[in-house]
KOLDRENFI-340788 format. One record per residue (C-alpha): residue number from 1; residue in one letter; chain; x, z, y. Coordinates in steps of 0.001 Angstrom, whole numbers. Layout:
BEGIN
+-----+------+-------+---------+---------+---------+
:  nr : rest : kette :      xx :      zz :      yy :
+-----+------+-------+---------+---------+---------+
: NUM :    A :     A :       X :       Z :       Y :
...
+-----+------+-------+---------+---------+---------+
END
This chain:
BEGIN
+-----+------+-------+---------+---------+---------+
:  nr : rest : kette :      xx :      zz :      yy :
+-----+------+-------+---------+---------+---------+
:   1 :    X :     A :       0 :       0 :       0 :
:   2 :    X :     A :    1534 :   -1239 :    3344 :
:   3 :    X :     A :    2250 :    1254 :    5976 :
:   4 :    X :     A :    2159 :   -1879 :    8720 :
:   5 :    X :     A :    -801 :   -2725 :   10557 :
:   6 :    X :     A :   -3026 :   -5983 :   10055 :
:   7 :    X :     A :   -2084 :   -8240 :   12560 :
:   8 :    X :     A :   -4133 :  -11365 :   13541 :
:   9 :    X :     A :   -3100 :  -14365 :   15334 :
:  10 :    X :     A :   -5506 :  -15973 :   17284 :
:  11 :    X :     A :   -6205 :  -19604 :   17298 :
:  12 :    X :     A :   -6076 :  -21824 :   20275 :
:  13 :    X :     A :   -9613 :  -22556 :   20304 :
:  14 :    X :     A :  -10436 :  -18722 :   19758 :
:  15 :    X :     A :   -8588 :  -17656 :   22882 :
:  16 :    X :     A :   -9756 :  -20997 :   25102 :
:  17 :    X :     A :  -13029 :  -19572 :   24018 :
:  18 :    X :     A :  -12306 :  -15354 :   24074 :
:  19 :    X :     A :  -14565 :  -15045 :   20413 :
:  20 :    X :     A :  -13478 :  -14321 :   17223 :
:  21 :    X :     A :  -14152 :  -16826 :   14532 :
:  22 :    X :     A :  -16374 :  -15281 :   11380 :
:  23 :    X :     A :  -12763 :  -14738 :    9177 :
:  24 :    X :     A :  -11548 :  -13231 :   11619 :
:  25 :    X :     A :  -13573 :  -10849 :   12850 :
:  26 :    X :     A :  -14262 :   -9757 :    9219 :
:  27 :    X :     A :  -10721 :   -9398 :    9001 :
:  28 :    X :     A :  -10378 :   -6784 :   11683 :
:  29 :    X :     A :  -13761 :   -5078 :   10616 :
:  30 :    X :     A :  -12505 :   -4335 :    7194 :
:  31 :    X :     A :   -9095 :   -3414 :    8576 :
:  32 :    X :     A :  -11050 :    -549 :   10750 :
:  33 :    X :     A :  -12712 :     729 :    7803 :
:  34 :    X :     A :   -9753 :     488 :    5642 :
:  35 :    X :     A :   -6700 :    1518 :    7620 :
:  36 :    X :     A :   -8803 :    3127 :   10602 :
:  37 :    X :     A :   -6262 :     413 :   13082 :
:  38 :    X :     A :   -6037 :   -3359 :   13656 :
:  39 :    X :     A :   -3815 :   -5364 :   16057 :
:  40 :    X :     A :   -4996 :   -8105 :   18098 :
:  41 :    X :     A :   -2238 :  -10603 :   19494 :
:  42 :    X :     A :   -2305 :  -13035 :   22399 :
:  43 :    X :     A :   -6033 :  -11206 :   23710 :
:  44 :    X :     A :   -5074 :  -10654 :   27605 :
:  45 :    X :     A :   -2540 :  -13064 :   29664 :
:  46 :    X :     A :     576 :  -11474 :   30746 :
:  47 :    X :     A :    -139 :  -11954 :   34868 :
:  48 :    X :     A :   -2621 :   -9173 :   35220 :
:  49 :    X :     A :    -785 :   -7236 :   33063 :
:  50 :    X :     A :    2449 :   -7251 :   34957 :
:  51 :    X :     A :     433 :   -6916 :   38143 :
:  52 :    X :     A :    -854 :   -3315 :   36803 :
:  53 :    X :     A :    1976 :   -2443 :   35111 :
:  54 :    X :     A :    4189 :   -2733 :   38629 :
:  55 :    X :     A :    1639 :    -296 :   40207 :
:  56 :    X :     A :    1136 :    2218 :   37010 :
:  57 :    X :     A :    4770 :    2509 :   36526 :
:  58 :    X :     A :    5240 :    3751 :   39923 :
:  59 :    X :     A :    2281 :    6164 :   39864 :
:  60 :    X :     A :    3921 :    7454 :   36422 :
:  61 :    X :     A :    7360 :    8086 :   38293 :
:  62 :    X :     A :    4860 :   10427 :   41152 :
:  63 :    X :     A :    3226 :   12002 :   37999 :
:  64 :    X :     A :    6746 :   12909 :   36364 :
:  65 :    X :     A :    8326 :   14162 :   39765 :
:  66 :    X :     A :    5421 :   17203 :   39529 :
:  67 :    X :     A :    7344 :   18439 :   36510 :
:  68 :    X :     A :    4789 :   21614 :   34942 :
:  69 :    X :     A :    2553 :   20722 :   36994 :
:  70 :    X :     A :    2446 :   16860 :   35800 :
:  71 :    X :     A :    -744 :   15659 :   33409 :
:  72 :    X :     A :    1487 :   15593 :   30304 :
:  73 :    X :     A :     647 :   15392 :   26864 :
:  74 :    X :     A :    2412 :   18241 :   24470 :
:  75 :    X :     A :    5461 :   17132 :   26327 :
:  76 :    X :     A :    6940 :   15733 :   29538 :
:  77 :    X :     A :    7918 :   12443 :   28451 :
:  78 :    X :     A :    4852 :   11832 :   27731 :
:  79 :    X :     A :    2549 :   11554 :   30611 :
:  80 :    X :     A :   -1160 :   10759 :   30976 :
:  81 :    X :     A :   -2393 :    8867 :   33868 :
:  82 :    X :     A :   -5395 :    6166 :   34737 :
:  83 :    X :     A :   -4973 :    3340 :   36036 :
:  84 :    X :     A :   -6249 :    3176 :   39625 :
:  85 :    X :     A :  -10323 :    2305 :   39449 :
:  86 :    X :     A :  -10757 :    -484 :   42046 :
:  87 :    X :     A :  -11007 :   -3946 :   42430 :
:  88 :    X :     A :   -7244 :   -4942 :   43088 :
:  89 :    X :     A :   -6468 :   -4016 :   39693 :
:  90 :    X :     A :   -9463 :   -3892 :   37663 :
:  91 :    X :     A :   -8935 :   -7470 :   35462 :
:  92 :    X :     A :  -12003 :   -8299 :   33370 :
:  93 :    X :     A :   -9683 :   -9467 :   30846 :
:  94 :    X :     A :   -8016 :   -6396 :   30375 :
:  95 :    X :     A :  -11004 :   -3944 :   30917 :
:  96 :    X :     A :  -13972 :   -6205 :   29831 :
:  97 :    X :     A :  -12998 :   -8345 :   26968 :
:  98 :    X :     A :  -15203 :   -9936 :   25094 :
:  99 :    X :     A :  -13063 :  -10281 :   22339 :
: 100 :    X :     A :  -12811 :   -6294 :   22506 :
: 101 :    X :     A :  -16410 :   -5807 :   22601 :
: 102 :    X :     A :  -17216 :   -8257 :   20168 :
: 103 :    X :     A :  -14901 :   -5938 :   17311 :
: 104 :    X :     A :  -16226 :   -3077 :   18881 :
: 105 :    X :     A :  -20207 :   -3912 :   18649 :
: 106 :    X :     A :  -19669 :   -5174 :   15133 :
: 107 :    X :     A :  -18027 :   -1925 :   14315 :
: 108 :    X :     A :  -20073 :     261 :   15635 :
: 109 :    X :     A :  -23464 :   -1304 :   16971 :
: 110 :    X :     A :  -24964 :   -3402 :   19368 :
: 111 :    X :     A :  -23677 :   -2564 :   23548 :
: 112 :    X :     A :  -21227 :     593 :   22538 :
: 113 :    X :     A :  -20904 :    2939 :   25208 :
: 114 :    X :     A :  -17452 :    2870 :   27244 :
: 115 :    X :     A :  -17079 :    6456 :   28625 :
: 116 :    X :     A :  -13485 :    6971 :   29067 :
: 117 :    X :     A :  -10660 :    5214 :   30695 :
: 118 :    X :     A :   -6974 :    6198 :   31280 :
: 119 :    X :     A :   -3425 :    5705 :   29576 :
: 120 :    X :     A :    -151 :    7044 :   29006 :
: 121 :    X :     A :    3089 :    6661 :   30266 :
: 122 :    X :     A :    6472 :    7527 :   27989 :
: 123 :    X :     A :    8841 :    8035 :   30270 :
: 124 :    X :     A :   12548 :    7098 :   30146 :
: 125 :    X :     A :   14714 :   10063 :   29056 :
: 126 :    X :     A :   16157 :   12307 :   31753 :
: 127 :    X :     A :   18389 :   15339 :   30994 :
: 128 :    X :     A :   15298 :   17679 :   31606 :
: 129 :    X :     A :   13290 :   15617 :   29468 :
: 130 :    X :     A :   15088 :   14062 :   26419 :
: 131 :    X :     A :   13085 :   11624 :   23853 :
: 132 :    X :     A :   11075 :   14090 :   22162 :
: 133 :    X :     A :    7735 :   13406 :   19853 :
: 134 :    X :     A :    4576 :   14510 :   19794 :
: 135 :    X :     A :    3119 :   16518 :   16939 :
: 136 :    X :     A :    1603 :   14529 :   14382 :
: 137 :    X :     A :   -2600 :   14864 :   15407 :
: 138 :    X :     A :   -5604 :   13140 :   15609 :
: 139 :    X :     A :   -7745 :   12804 :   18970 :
: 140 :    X :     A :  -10994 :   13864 :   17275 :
: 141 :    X :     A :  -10323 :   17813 :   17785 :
: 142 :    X :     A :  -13945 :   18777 :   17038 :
: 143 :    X :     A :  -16660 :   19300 :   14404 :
: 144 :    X :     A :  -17457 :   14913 :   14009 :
: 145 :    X :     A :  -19075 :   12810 :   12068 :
: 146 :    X :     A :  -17515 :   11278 :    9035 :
: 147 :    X :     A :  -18666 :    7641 :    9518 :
: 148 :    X :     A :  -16843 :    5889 :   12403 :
: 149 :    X :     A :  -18302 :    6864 :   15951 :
: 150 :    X :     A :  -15327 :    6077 :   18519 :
: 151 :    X :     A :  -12793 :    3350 :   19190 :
: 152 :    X :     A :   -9862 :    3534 :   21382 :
: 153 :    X :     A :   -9094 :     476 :   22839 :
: 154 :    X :     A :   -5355 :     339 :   23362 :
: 155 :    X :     A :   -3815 :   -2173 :   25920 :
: 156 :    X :     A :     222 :   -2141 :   26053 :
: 157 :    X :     A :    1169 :   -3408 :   29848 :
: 158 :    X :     A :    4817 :   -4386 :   28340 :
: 159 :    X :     A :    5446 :   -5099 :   24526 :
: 160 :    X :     A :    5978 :   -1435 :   22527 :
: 161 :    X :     A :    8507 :   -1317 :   20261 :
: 162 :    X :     A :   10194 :    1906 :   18257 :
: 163 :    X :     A :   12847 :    1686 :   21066 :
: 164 :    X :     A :   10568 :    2203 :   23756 :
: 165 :    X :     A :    8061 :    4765 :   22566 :
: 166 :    X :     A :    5430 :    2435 :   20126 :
: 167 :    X :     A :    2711 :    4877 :   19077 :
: 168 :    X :     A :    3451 :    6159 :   15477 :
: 169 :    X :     A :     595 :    5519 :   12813 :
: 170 :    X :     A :    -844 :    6949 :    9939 :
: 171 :    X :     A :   -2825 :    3918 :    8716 :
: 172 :    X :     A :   -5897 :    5105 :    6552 :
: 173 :    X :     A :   -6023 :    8963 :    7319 :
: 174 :    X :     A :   -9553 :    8280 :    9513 :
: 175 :    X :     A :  -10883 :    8909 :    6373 :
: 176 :    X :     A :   -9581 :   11918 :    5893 :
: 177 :    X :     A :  -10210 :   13409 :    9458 :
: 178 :    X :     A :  -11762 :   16807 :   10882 :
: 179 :    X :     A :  -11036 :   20403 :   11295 :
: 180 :    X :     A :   -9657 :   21214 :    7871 :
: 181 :    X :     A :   -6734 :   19102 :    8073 :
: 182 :    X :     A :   -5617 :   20538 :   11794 :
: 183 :    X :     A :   -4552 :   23495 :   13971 :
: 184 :    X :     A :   -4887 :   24271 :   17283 :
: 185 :    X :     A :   -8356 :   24788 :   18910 :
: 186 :    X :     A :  -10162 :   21928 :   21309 :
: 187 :    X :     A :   -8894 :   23489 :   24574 :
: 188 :    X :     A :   -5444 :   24132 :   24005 :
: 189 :    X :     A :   -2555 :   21902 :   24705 :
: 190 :    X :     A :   -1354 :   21154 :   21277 :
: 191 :    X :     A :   -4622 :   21120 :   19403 :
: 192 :    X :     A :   -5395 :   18406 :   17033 :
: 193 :    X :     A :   -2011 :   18439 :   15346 :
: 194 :    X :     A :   -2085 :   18099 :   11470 :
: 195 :    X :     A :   -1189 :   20684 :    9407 :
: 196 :    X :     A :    2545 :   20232 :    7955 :
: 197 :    X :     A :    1787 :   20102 :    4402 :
: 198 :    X :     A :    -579 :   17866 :    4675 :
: 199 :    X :     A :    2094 :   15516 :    6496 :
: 200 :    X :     A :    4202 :   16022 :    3755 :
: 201 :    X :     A :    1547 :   15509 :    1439 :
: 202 :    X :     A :     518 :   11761 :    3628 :
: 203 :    X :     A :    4136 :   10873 :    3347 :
: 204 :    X :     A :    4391 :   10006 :    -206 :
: 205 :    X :     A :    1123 :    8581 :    -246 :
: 206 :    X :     A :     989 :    6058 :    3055 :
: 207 :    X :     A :    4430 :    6657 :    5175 :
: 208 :    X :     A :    3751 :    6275 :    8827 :
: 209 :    X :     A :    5067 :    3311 :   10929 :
: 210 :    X :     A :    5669 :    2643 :   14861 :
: 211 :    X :     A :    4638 :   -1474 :   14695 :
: 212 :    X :     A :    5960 :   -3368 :   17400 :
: 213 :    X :     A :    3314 :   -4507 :   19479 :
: 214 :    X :     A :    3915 :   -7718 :   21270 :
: 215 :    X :     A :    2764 :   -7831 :   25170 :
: 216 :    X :     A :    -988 :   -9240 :   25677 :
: 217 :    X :     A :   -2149 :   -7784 :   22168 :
: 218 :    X :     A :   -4947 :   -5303 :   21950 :
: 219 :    X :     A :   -4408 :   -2197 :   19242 :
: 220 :    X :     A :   -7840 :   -1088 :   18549 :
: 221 :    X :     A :   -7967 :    2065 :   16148 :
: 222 :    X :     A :  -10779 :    4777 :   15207 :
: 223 :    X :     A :  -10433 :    7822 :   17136 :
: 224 :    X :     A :  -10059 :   10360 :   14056 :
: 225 :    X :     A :   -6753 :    8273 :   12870 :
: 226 :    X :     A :   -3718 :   10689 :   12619 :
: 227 :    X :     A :    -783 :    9414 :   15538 :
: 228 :    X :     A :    1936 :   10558 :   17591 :
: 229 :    X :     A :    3451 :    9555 :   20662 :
: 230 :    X :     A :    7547 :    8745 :   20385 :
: 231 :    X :     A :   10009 :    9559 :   22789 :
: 232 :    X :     A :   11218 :    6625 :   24990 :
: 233 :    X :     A :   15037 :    5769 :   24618 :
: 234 :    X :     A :   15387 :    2902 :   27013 :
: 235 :    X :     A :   15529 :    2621 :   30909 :
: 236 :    X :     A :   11877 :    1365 :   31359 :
: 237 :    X :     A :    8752 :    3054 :   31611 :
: 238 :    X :     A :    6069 :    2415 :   28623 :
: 239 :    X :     A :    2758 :    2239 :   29710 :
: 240 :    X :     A :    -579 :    1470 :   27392 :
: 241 :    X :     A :   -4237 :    1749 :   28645 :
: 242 :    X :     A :   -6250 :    3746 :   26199 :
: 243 :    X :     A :  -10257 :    3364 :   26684 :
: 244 :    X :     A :  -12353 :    4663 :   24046 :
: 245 :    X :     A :  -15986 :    3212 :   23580 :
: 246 :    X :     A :  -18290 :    5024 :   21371 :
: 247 :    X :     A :  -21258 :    4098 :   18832 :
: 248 :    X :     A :  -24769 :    3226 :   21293 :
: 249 :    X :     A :  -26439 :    6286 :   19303 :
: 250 :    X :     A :  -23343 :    8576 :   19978 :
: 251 :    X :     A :  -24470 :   11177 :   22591 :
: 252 :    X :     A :  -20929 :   11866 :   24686 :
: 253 :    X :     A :  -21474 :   12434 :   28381 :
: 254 :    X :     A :  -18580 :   11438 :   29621 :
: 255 :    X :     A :  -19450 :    9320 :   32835 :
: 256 :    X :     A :  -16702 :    6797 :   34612 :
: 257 :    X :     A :  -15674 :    7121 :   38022 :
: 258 :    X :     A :  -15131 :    3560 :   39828 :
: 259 :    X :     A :  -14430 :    2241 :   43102 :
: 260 :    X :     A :  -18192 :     444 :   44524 :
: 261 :    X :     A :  -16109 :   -2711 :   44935 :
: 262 :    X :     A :  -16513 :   -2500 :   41543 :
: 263 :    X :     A :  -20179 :   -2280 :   41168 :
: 264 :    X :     A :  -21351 :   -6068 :   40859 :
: 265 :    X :     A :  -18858 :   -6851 :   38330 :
: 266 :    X :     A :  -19681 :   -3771 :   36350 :
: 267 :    X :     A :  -23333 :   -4136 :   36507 :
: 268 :    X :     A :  -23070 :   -7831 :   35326 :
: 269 :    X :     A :  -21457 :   -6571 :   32045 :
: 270 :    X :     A :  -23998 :   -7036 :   28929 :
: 271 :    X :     A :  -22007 :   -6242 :   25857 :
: 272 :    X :     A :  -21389 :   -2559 :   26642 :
: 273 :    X :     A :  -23575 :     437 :   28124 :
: 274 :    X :     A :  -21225 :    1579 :   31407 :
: 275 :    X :     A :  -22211 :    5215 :   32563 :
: 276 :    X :     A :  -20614 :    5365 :   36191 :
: 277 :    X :     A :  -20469 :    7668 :   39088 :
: 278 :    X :     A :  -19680 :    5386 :   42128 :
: 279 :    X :     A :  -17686 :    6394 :   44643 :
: 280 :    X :     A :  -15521 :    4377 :   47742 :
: 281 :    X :     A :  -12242 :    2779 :   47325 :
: 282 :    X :     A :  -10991 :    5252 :   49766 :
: 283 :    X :     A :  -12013 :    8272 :   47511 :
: 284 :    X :     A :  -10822 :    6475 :   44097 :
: 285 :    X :     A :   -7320 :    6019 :   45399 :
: 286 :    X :     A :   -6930 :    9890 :   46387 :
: 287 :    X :     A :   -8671 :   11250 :   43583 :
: 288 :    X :     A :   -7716 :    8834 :   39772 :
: 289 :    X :     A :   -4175 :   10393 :   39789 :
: 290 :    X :     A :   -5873 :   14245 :   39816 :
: 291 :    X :     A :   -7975 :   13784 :   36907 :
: 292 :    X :     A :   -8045 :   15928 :   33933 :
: 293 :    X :     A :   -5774 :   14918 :   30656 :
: 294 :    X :     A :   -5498 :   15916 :   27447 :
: 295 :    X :     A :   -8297 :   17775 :   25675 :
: 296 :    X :     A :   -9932 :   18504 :   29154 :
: 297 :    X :     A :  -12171 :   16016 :   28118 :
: 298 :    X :     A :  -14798 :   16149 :   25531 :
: 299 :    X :     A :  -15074 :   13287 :   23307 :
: 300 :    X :     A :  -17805 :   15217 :   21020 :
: 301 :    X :     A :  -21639 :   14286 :   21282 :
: 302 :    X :     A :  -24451 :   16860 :   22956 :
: 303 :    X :     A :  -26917 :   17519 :   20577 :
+-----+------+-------+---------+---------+---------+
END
């Protein structure tokens, strides 16, 4: 059993025309249920990328500079920050692709519900932060369902690669997913992270990998897959957009919060359900960088 990801290639005529053909959207539909991950090449064109990647590596530099008091994630290398929510660097192709949304409402239903947006930043070592890894855990901290619910929507802005801090995988362990196999409590820092022998246990069954991920794919995984963040060894920051969009009968009320020069384009979107509390440019510029991270959001459902 492969520890590598299923990859798929698109065609010419399925990127000219941003759909999935039948084979090969059953390809990444049993790849979900199977390994819990698929990867998606050549999805989103490089300009838009580079044009938010210029302004989200500087804004991870000003996130890093505020040392303890910085939105990291179990460490300081590893940094969580949005992208900024207005209309200079809100790409439909990046945030609103239909090739996205068509794996995503065959997964989990018709118009899933897109509730959360940010990213994360691994940051080039310094001597105050060397490379370090997260602890092995899985995003779903909380009592969930067993069938799949949630899909995070990963967008690298440069290609990831084990050098530069590609997310580590634990391909198939969705299925085994929930409190049992964790420690740590929703609320702390650390929680989520798999219990040891369990790793240990995973190891000789499935090893993990860290794929490289070539710039313009899409990584889209189920949100109760085991992962890690790796430290970054090179000079360049590492940024990847992580949006999660949830089943249409999933009750999380998690609510966007968007620049209203992005309303008409939002509003025109069909394939998803968008939950939004509008606010000006002016107050989405001070405010996207002062967000909560980590586990201060709550991807569980209200009953």
């Amino acid at each position: 059993m492969t520890s590598h990801p299923v990859t798929i290639q698109l065609s010419r005529a399925e990127i000219d025309g941003s759909k999935l053909s039948a084979r090969n959207l059953e390809i990444a539909i049993r790849s979900l249920h199977h390994d819990g991950l698929v990867v998606i090449q050549d999805v989103v064109p490089h300009e838009p990328l580079d044009h938010l990647n210029r302004k989200m590596v500087a804004d991870g530099f000003a996130l890093q500079a505020r040392k303890n008091d910085g939105p990291y994630n179990y460490n300081r290398g590893n940094i969580q920050q949005d992208p900024p929510p207005v209309k200079e660097y809100f790409d439909k192709r990046i945030f609103l692709n239909p090739i996205v949304s068509q794996v995503t409402s065959t997964m989990l239903g018709p118009k899933p519900q897109w509730t959360f947006c940010s990213g994360n930043a691994a940051m080039p070592p310094t001597p105050e932060t060397p490379p370090t890894s997260q602890p092995v855990h899985s995003d779903a901290d909380f009592d969930h369902p067993k069938h799949p619910f949630a899909l995070v929507v990963n967008v690298p802005l440069v290609t990831m690669t084990p050098e530069n801090g590609s997310t580590e995988i634990w391909l198939g362990t969705h299925m085994d997913s929930g409190l049992h196999v964790q420690e740590g409590m929703h609320g702390d820092r650390a929680s989520g992270r798999i219990k040891p022998r369990l790793l240990e246990k995973q190891r000789l069954v499935r090893p993990p990998c860290q794929p490289v991920v070539p710039k313009g794919s899409v990584v889209i995984r189920d949100l109760r897959l085991w992962h890690c963040g790796v430290g970054n060894q090179t000079d360049d920051v590492r940024v990847m957009l992580a949006m999660i969009h949830f089943a249409p009968w999933y009750r999380n009320p998690m609510r966007l919060e968007l620049s209203d020069d992005l309303k008409e384009l939002i509003e025109a979107e069909d394939s998803l359900i968008i939950p939004v509390d509008w606010v000006t440019e002016k107050q989405a510029l001070e405010r996207y960088l002062n967000r909560g991270f980590g586990n201060s959001y709550d991807f569980g459902q209200s009953w």
